[in-house]
TORKOL-4160 file (C-alpha; in steps of 0.2 Angstrom, whole numbers, padded with zeros to 4 digits, m for minus):
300
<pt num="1" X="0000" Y="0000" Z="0000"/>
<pt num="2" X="0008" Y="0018" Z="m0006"/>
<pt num="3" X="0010" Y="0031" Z="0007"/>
<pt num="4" X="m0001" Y="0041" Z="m0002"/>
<pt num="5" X="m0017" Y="0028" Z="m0002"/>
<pt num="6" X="m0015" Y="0027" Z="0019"/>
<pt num="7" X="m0014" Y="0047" Z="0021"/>
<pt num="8" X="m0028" Y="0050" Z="0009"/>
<pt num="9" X="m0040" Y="0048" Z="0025"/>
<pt num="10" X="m0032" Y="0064" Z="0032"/>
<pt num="11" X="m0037" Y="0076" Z="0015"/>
<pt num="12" X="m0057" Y="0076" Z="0021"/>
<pt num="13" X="m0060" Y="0090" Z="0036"/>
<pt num="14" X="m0068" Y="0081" Z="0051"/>
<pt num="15" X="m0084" Y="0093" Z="0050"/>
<pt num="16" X="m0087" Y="0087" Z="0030"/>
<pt num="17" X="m0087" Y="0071" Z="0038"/>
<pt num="18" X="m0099" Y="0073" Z="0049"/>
<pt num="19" X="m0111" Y="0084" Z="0038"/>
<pt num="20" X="m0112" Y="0072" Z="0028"/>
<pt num="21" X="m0115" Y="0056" Z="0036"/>
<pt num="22" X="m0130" Y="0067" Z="0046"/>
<pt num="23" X="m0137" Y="0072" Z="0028"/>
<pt num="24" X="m0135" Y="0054" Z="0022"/>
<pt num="25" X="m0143" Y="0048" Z="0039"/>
<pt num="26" X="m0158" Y="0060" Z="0035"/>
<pt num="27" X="m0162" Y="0057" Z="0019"/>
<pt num="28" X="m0163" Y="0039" Z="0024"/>
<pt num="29" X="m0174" Y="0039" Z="0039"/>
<pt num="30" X="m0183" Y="0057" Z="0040"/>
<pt num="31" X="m0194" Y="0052" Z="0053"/>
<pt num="32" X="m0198" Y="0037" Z="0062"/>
<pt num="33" X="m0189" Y="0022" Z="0061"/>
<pt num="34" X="m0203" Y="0010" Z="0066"/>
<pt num="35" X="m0192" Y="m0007" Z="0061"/>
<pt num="36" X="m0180" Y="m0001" Z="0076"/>
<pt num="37" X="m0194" Y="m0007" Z="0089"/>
<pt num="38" X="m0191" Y="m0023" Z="0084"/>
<pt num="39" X="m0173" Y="m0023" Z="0086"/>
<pt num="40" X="m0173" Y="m0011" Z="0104"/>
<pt num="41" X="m0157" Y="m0004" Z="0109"/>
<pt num="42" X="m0146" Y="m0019" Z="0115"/>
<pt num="43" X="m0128" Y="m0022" Z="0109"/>
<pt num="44" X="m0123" Y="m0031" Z="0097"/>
<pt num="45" X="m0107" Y="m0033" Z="0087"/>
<pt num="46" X="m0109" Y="m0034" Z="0066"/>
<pt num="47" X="m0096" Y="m0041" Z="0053"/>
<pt num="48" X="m0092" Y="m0032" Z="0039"/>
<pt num="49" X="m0089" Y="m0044" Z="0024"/>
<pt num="50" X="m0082" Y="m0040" Z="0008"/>
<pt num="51" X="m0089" Y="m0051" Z="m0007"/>
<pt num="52" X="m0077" Y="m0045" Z="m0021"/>
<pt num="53" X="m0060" Y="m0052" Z="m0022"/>
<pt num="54" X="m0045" Y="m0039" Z="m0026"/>
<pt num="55" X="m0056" Y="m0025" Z="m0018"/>
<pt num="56" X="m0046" Y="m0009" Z="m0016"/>
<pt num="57" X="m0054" Y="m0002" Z="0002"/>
<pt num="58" X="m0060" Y="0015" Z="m0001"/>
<pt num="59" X="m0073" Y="0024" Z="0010"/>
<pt num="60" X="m0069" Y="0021" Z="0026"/>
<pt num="61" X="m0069" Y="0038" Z="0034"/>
<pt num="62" X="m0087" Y="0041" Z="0026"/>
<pt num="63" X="m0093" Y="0021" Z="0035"/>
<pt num="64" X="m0085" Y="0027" Z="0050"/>
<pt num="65" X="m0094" Y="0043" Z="0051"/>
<pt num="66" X="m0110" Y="0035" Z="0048"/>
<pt num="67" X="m0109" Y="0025" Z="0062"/>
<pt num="68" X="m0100" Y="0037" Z="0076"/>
<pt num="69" X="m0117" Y="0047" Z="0073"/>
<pt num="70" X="m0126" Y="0034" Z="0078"/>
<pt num="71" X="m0117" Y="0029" Z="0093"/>
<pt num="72" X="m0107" Y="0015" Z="0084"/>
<pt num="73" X="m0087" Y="0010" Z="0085"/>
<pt num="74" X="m0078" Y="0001" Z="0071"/>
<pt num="75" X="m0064" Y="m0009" Z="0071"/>
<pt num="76" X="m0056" Y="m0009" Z="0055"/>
<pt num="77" X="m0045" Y="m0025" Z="0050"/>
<pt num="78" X="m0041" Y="m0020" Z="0033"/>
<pt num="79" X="m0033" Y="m0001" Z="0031"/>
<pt num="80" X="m0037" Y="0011" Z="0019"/>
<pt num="81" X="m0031" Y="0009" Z="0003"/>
<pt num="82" X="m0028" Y="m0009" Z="0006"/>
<pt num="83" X="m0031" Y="m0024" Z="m0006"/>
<pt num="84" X="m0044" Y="m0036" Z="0004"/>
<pt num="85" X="m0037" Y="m0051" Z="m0002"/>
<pt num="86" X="m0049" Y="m0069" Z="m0001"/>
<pt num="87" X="m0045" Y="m0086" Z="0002"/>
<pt num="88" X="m0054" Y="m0091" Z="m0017"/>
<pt num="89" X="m0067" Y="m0082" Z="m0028"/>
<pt num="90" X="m0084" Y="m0087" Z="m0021"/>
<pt num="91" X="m0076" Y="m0084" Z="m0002"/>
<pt num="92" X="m0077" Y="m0068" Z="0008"/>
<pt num="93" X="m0067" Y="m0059" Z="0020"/>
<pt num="94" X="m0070" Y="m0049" Z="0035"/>
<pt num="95" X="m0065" Y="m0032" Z="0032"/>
<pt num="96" X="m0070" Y="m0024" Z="0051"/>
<pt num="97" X="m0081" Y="m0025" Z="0067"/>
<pt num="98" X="m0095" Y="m0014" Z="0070"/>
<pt num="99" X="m0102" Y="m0012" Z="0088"/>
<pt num="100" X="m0115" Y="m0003" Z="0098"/>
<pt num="101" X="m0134" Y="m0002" Z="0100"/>
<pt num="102" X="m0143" Y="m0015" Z="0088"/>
<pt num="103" X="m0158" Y="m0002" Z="0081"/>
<pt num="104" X="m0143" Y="0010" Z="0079"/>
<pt num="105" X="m0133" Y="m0002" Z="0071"/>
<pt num="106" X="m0145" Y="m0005" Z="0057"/>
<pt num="107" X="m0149" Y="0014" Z="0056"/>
<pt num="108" X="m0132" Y="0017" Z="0048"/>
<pt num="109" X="m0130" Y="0001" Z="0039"/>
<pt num="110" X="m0137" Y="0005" Z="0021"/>
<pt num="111" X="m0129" Y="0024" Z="0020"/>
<pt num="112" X="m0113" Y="0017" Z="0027"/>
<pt num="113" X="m0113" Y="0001" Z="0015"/>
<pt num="114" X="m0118" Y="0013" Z="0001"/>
<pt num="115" X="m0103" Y="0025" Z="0002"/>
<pt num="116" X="m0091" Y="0011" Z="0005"/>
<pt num="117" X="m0097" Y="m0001" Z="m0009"/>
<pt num="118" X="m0095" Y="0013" Z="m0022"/>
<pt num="119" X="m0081" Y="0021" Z="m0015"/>
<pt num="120" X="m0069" Y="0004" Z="m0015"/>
<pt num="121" X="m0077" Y="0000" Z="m0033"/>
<pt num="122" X="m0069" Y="0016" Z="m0041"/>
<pt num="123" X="m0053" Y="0014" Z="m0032"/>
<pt num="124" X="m0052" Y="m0003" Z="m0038"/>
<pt num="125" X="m0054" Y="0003" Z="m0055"/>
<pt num="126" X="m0044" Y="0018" Z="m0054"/>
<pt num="127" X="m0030" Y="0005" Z="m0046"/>
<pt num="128" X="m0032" Y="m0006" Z="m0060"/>
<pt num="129" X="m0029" Y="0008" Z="m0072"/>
<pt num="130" X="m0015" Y="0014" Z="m0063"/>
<pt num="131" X="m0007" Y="m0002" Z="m0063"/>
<pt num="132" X="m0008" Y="m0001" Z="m0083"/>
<pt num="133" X="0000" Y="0012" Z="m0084"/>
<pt num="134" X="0016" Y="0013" Z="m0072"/>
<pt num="135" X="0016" Y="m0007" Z="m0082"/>
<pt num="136" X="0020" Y="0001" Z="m0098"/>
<pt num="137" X="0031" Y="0013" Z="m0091"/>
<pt num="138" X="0019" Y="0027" Z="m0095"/>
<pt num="139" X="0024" Y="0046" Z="m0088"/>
<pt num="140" X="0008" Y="0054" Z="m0088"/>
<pt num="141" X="m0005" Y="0054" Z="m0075"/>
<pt num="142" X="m0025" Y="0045" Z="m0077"/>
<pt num="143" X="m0036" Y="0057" Z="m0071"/>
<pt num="144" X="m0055" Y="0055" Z="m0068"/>
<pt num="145" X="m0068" Y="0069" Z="m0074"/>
<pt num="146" X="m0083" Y="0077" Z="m0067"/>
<pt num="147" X="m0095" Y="0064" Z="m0074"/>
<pt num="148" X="m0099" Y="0060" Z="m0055"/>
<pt num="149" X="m0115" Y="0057" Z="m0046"/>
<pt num="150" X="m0124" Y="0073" Z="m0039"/>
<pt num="151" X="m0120" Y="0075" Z="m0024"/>
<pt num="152" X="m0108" Y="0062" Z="m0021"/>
<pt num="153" X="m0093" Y="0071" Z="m0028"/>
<pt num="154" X="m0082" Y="0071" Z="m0015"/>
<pt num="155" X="m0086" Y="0051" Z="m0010"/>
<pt num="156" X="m0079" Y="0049" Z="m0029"/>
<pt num="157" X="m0066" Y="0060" Z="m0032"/>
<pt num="158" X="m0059" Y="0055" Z="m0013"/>
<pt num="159" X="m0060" Y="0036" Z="m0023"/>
<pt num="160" X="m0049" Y="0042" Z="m0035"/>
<pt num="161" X="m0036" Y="0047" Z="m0025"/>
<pt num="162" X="m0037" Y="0032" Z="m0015"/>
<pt num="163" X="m0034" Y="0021" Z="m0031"/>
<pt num="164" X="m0022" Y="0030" Z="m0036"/>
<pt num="165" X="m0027" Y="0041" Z="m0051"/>
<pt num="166" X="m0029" Y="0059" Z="m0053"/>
<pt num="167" X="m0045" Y="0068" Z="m0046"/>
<pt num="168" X="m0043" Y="0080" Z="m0061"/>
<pt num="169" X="m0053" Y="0097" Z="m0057"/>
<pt num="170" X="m0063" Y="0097" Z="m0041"/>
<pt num="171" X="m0078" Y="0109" Z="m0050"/>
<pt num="172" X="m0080" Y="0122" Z="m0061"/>
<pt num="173" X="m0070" Y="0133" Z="m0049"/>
<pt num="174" X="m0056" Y="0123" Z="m0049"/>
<pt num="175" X="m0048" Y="0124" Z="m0065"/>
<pt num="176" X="m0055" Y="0135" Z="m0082"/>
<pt num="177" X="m0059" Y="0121" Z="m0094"/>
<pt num="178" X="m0067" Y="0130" Z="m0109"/>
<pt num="179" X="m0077" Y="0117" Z="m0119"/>
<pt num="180" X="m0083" Y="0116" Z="m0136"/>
<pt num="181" X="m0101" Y="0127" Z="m0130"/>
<pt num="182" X="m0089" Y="0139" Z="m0123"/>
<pt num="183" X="m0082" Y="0141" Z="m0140"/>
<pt num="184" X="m0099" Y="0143" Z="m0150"/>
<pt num="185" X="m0103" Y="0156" Z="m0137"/>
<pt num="186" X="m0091" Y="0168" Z="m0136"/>
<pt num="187" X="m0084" Y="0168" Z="m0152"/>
<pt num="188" X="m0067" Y="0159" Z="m0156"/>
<pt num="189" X="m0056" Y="0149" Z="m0145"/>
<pt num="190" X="m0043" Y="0166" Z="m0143"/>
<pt num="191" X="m0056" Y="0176" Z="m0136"/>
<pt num="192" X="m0063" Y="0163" Z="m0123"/>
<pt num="193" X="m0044" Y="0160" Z="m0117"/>
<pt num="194" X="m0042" Y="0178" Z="m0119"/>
<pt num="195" X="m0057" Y="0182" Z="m0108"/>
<pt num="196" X="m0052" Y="0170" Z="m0097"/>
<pt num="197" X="m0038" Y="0174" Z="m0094"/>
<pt num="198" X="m0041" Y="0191" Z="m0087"/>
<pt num="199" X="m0052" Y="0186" Z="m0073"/>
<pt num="200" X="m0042" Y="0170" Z="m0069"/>
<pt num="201" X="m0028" Y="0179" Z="m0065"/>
<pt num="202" X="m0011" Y="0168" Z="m0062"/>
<pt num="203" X="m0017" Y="0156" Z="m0051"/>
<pt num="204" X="m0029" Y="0144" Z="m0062"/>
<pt num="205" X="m0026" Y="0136" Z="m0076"/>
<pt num="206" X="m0036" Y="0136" Z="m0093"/>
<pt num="207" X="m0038" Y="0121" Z="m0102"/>
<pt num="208" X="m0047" Y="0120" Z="m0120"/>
<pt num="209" X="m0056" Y="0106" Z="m0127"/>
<pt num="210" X="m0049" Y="0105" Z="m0145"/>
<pt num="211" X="m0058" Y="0095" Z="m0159"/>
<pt num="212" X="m0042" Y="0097" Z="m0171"/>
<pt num="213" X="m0023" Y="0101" Z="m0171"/>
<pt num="214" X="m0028" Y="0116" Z="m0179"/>
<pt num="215" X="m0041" Y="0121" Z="m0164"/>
<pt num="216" X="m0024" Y="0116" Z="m0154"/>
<pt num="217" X="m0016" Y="0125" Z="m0160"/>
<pt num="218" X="m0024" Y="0141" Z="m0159"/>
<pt num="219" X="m0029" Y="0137" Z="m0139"/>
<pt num="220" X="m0008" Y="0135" Z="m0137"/>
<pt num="221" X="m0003" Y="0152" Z="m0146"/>
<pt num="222" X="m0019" Y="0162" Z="m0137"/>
<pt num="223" X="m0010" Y="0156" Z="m0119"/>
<pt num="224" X="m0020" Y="0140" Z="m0114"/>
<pt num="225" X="m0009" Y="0130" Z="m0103"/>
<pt num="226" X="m0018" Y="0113" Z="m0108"/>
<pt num="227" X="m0026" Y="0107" Z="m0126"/>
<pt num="228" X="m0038" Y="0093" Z="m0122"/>
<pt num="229" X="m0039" Y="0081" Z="m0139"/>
<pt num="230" X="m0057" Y="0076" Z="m0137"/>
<pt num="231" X="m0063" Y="0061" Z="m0147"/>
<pt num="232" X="m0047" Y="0058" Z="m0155"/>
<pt num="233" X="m0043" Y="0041" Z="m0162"/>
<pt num="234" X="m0026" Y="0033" Z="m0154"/>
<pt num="235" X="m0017" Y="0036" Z="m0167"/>
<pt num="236" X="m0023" Y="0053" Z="m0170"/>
<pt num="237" X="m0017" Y="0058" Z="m0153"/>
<pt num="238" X="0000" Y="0052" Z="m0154"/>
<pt num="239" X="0003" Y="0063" Z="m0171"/>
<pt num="240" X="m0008" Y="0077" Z="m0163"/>
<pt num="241" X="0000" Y="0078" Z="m0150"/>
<pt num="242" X="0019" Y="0077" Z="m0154"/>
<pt num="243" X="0013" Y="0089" Z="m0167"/>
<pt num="244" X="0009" Y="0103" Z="m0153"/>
<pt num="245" X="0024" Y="0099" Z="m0142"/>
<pt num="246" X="0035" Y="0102" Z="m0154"/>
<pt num="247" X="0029" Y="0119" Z="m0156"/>
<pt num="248" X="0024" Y="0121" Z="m0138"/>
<pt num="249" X="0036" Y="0112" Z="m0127"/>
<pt num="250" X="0029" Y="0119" Z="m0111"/>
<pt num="251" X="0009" Y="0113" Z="m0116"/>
<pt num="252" X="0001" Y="0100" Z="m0108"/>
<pt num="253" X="m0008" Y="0087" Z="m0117"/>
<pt num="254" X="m0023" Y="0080" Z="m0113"/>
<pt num="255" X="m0033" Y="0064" Z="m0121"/>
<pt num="256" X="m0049" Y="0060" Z="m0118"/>
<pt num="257" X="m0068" Y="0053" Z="m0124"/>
<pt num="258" X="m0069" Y="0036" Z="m0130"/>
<pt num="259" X="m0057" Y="0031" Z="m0120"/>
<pt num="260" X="m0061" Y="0013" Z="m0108"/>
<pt num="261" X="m0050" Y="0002" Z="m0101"/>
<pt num="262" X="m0050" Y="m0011" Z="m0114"/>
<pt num="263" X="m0042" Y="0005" Z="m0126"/>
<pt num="264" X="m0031" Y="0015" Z="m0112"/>
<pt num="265" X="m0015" Y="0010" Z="m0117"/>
<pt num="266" X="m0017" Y="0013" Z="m0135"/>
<pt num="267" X="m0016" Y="0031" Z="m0129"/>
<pt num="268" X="0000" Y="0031" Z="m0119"/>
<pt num="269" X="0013" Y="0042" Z="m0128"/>
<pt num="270" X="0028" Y="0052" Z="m0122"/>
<pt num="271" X="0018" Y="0068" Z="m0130"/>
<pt num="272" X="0002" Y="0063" Z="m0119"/>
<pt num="273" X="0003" Y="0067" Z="m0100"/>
<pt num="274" X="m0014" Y="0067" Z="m0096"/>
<pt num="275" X="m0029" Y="0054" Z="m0100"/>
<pt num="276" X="m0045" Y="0056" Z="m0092"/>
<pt num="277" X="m0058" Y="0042" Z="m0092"/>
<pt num="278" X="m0077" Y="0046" Z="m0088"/>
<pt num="279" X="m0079" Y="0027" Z="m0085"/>
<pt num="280" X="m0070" Y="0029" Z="m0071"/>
<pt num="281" X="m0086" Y="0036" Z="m0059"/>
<pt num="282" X="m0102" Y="0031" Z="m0075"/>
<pt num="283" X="m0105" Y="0013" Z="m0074"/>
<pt num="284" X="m0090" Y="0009" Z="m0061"/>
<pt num="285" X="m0095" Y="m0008" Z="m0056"/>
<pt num="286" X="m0096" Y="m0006" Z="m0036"/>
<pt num="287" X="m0087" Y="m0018" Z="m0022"/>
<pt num="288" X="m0100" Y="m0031" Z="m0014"/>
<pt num="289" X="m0100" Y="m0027" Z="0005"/>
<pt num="290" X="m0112" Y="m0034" Z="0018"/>
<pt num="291" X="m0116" Y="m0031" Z="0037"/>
<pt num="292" X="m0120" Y="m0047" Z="0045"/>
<pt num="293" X="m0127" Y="m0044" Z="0065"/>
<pt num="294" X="m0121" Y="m0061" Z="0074"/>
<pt num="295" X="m0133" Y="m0071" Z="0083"/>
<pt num="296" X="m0131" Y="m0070" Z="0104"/>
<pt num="297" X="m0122" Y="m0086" Z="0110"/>
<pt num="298" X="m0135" Y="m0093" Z="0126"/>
<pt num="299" X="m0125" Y="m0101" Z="0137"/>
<pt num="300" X="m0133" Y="m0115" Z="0146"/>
């Protein structure tokens, strides 16, 4: 496990943490939780299972949360960032211990389940992908994008950093990214960057979306600091893309649309340092975690 997949648990404020496990908490039981008579407050200790083999663990600051509001500890086996490995494909593994008050417990279980499963399944992927690249020796970075679930960014994007990829921009504060309806709208790709420039000052970078080396081109000599070669075939990339460093040394190169994990590594080129892959959040399949309440032992 890297150094940077056990520290990610320190990037997220411990207020955000718990603003959003109360939210999560509300949205699921907004009023009466009437399956908690049934249960009543007695304690009882949980197991957390996971079902998917080679899962990279991501989310375990959000499940923790979750469970602290509700009066709740758990013991974690498996750290962040971690691969939960299995004995054999159809076996699972315990990942943690959850404790505390038994309506309580199953108060939390379905937020916290949620955030974890589809946290650990994008770092799973975005591990995988990484994988692919340091493999073929690649120097640029795999980034994610902002096709994320509404109001679930920041489960997604922390996911990402966890499996090892680049968030990319946070929001449309983070970074100026001026895309093709940018262009139609103001004009010409010079006068968005140049517009852009003058109220993003130094500190934010502009990226254009470029359908052509030409578009490229013009982004690059107006002052973008990255070209993004949307829908480009691999091979256009690489010729693209040498194309503008050799005129701009200093430009960043971006690839991306159309690319998946079956086609990453078509894309890898010493003129590429950044590809970003929307399939990294849209249709990531998600980790197979349960919560299993033990049964009381009677003695006697």
């Amino acid at each position: 496990m890297s150094g940077l997949k056990a520290q990610a648990v320190h990037s997220i404020p411990p207020y955000t943490l718990t603003r959003l496990a109360r939210e999560w908490l509300a949205e699921d039981t907004p009023n009466f939780d009437l399956a908690g008579v049934c249960v009543g407050s007695e304690d009882v200790e949980a197991k957390l299972l996971c079902k998917t083999p080679h899962t990279v663990l991501a989310g375990s600051p959000f499940f923790t949360a979750v469970f602290t509001e509700v009066g709740c500890t758990v013991d974690w086996i498996y750290q962040e960032g971690a691969v939960i490995t299995s004995p054999g494909p159809d076996a699972v593994t315990l990942t943690g211990v959850v404790r505390g008050p038994a309506r309580c417990l199953l108060l939390g279980e379905r937020p916290a389940l949620n955030c974890l499963s589809r946290a650990s399944g994008i770092a799973t992927r975005c591990s995988q992908l990484n994988l692919m690249a340091t493999s073929a020796g690649w120097h640029g970075e795999v980034a994610g994008t902002r096709k994320t679930t509404p109001g679930f960014r920041l489960v997604e994007k922390y996911a990402m950093l966890v499996g090892g990829t680049s968030m990319h921009r946070q929001d449309l504060s983070g970074m100026v990214m001026l895309k093709d309806n940018h262009i139609w709208a103001s004009g010409s790709i010079t006068e968005a960057v140049t517009v852009a420039r003058s109220v993003c000052g130094f500190s934010s970078k502009i990226e254009v979306e470029c359908r052509s080396t030409v578009e490229g081109r013009e982004a690059a000599a107006a002052g973008a600091d990255i070209v993004m070669l949307d829908n480009f075939q691999p091979q256009e990339v690489h010729v693209a893309a040498r194309e503008l460093k050799n005129e701009f040394p200093a430009l960043q190169i971006e690839a991306s649309g159309g690319v998946t994990p079956e086609n990453l590594a078509l894309y890898f080129s010493p003129h590429v340092d950044i590809i970003s892959l929307g399939c990294i959040t849209q249709g990531c399949p998600v980790a197979d975690f349960s919560l299993k309440v033990q049964k009381p032992v009677f003695s006697g």
